[in-house]
N, CA, C and O of each residue as an XYZ file, in Angstrom:
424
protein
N       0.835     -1.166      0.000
C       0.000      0.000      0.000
C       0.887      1.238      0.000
O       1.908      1.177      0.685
N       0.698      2.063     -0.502
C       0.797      3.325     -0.760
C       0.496      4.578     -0.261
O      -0.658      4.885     -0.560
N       1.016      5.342      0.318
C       0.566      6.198      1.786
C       0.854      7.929      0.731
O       1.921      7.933      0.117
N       0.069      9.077      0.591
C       0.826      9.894     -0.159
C       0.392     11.243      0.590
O      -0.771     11.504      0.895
N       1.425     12.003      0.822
C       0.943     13.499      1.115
C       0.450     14.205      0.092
O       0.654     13.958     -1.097
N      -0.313     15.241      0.606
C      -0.881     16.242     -0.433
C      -0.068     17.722     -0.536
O       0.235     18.130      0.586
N       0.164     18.219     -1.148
C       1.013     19.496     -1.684
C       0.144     20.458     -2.688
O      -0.416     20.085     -3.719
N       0.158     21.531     -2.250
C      -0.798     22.459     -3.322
C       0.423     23.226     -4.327
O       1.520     23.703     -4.038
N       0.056     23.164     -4.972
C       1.451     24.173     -6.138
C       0.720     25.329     -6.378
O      -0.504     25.317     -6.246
N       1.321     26.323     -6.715
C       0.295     27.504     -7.278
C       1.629     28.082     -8.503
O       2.768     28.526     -8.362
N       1.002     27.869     -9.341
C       1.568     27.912    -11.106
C       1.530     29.820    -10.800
O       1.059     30.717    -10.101
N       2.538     29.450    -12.089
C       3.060     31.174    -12.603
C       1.805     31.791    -12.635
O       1.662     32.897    -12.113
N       0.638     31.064    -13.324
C      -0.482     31.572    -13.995
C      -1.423     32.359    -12.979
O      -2.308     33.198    -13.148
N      -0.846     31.717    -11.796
C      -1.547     31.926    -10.499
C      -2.720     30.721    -10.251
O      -3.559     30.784     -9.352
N      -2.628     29.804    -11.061
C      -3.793     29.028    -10.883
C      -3.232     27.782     -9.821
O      -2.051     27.445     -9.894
N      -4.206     27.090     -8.783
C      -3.929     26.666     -7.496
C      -4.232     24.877     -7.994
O      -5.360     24.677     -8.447
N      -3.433     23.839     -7.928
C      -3.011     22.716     -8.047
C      -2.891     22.126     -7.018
O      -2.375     22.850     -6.166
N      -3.260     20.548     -6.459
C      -3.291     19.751     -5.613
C      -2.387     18.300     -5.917
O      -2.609     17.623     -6.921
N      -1.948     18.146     -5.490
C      -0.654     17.044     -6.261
C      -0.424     16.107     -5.298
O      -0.163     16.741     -4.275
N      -0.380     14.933     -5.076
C      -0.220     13.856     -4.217
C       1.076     13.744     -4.496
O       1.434     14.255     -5.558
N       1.884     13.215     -3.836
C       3.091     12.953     -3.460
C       3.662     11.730     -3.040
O       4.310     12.289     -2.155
N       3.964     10.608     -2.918
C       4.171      9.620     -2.402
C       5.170     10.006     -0.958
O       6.014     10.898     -1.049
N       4.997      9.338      0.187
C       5.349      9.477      1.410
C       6.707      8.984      0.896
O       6.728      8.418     -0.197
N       7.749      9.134      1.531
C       9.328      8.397      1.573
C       9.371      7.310      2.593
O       8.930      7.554      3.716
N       9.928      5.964      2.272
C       9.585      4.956      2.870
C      11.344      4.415      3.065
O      12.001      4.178      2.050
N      11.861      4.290      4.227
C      13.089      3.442      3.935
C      13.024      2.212      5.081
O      12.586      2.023      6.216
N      13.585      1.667      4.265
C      13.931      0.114      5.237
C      14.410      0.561      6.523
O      15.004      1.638      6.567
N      14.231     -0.125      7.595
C      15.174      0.357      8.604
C      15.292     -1.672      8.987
O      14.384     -2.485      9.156
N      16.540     -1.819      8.996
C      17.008     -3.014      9.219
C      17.070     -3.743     10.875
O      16.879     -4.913     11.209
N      17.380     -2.649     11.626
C      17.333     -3.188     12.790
C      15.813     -3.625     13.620
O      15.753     -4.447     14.534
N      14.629     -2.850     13.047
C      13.672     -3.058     13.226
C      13.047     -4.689     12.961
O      12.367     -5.459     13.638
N      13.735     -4.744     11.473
C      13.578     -5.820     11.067
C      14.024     -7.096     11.270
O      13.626     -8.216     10.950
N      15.191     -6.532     12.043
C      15.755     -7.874     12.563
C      14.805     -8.243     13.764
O      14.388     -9.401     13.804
N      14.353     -7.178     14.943
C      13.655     -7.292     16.039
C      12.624     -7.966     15.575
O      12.474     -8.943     16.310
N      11.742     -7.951     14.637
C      10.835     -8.404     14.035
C      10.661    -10.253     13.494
O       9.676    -10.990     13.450
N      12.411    -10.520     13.084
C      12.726    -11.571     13.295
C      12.711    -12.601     14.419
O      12.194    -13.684     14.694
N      13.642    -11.594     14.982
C      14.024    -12.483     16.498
C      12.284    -12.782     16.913
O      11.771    -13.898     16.994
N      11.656    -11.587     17.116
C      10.401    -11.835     17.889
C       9.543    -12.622     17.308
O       8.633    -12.945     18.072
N       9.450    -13.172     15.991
C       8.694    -14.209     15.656
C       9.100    -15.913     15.911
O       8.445    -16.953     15.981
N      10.596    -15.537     16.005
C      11.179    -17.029     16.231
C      11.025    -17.089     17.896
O      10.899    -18.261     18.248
N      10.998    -16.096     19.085
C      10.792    -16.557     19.833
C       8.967    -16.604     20.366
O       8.599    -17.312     21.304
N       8.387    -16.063     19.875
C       7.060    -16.092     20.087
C       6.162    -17.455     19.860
O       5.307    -18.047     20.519
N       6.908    -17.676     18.375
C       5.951    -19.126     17.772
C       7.080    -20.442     18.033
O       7.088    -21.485     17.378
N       8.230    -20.015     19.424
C       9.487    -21.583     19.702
C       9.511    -22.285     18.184
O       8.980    -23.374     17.962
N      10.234    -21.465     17.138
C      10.777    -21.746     16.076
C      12.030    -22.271     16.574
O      12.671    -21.409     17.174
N      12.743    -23.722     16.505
C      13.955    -23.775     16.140
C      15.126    -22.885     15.256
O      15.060    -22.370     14.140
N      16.099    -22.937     16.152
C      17.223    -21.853     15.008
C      17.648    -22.412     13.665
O      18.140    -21.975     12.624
N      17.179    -23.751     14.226
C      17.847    -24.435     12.443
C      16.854    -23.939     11.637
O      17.290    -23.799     10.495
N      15.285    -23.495     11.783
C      13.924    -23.203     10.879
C      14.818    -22.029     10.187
O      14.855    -22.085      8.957
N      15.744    -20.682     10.982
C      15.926    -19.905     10.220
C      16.352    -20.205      8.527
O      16.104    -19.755      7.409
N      17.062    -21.149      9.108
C      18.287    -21.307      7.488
C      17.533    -22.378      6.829
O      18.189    -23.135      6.114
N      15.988    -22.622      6.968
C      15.447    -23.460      5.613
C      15.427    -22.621      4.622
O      15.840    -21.465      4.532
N      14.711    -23.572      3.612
C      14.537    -22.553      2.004
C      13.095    -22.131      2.270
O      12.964    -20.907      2.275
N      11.985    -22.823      2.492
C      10.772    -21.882      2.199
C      10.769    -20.695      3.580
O       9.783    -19.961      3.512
N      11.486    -20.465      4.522
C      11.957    -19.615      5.314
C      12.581    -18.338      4.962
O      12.350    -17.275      5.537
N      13.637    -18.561      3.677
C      14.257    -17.683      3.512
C      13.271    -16.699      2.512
O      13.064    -15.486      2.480
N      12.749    -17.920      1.675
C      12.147    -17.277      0.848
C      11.031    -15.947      1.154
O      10.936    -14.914      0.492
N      10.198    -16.362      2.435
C       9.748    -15.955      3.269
C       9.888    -14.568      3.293
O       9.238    -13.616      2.861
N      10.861    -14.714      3.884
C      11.544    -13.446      4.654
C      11.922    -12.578      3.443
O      11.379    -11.489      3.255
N      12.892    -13.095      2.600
C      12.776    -12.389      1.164
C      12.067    -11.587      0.831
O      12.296    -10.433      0.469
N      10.821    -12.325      0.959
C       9.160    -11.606      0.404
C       9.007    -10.022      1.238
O       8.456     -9.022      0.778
N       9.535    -10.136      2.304
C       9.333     -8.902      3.414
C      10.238     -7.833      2.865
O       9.967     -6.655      3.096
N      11.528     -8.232      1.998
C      12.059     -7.146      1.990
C      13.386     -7.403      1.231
O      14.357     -7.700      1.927
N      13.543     -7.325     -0.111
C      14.676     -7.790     -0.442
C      16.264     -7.455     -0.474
O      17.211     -7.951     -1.084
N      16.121     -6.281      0.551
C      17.294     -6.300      1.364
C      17.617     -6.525      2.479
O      18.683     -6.281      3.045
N      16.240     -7.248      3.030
C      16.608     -7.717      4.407
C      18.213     -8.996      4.365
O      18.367     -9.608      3.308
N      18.822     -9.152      5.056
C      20.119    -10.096      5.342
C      19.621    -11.019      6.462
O      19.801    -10.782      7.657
N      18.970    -12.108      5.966
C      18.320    -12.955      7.334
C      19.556    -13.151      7.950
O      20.600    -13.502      7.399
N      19.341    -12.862      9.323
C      21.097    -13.428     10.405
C      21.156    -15.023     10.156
O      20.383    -15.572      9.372
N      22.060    -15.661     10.831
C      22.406    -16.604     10.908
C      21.501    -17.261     12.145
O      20.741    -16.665     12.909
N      21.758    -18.383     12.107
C      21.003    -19.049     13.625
C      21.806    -18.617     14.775
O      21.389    -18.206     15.857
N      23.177    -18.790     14.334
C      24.050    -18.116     15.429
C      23.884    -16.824     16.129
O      23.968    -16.700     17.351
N      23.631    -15.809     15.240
C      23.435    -14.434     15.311
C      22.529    -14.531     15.816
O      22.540    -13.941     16.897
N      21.027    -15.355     15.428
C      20.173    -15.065     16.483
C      19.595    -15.540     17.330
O      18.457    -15.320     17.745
N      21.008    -16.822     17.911
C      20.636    -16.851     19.156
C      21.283    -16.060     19.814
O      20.798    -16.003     20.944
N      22.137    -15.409     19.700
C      22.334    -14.276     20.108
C      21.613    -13.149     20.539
O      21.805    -12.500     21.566
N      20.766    -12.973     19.668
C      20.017    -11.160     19.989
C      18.695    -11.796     20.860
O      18.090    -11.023     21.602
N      18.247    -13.253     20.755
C      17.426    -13.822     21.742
C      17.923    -13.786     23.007
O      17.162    -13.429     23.906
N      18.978    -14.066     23.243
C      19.606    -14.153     24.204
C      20.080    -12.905     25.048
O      20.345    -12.901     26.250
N      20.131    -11.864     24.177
C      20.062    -10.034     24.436
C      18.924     -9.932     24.947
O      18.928     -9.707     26.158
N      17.836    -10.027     24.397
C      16.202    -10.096     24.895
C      15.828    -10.483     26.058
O      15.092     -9.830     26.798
N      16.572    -12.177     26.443
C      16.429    -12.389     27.745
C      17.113    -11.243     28.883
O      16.526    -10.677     29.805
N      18.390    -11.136     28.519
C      18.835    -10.253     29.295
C      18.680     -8.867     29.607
O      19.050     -8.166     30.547
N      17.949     -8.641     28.430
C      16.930     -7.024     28.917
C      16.192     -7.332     29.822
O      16.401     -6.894     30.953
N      14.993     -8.284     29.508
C      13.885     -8.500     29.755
C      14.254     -8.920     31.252
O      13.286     -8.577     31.932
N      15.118     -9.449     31.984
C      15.688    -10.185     33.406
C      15.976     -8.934     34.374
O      15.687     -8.812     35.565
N      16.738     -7.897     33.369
C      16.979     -6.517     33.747
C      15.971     -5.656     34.634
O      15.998     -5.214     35.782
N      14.924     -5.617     33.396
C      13.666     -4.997     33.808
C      13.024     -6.016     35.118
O      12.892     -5.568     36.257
N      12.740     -7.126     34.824
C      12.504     -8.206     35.525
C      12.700     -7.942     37.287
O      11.843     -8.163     38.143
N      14.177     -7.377     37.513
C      15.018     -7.369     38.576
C      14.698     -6.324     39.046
O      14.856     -6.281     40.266
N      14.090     -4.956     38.343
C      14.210     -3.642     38.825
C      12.779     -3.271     39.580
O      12.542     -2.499     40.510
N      11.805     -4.263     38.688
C      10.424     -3.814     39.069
C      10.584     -5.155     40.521
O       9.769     -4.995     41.429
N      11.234     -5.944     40.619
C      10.839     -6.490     41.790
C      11.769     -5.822     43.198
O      11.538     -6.052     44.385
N      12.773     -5.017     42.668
C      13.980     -4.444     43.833
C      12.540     -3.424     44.095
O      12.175     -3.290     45.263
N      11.793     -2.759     43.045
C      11.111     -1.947     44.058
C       9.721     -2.332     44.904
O       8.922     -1.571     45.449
N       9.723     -3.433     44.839
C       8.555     -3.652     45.065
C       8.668     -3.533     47.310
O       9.823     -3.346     47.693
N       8.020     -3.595     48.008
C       8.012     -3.675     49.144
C       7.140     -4.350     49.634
O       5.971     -4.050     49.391
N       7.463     -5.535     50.523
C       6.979     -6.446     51.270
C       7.863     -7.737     52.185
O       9.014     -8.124     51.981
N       7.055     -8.131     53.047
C       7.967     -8.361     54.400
C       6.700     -9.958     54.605
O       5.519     -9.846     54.932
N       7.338    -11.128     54.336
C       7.310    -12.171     54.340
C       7.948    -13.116     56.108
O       9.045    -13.310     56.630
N       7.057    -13.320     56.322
C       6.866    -13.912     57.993
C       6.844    -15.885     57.439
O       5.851    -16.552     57.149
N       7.472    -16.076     57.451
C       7.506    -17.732     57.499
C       7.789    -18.465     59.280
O       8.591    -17.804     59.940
N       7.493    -19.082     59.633
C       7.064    -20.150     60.764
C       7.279    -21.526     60.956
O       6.263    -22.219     61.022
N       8.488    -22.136     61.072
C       8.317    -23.380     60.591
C       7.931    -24.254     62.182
O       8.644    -24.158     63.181
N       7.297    -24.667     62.141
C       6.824    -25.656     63.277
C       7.859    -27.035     63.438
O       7.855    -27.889     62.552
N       8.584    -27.145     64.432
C       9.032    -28.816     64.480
C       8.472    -29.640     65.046
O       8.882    -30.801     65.010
């Protein structure tokens, strides 16, 4: 799909013109990689699924300058993900406050 701004021109003649424009669209790659990673960990795709053929082809279809990573590479940036995500994980529970009374009876 096709997204276009509108622009008015106004000619020498003085007469007033409406002209669509097509929006500027660029790849942004890192997005796309996030986009990767997050489908292989969402739907527990194996890393070997990356490097099939109807996979690549796939991905192809999205963008033919995308550079699918390697399985290596992304177990890697999965593995970045966890470690954000553990980050955040750690911070919202350091603030949390509460005071736990255990009792053990012998």
């Amino acid at each position: 799909m096709i997204d276009f701004n509108t622009r008015i021109i106004v000619l020498e003649d003085g007469s007033v013109h409406t002209v669509f424009v097509p929006k500027s669209w660029h790849f942004d790659k890192d997005a796309s990689r996030k986009v990767h990673v997050r489908m292989i960990i969402v739907h527990e795709l194996p890393f070997i699924h990356i490097e099939r053929e109807d996979f690549v082809i796939f991905e192809k279809l999205y963008h033919v300058d995308f550079v699918i990573p390697s399985r290596y590479m992304t177990v890697g940036d999965c593995y970045a993900i966890f470690i954000n995500e553990r980050k955040k994980m750690k911070s919202v529970f350091q603030k949390l406050y509460s005071k736990i009374c255990f009792t053990i009876d012998t």
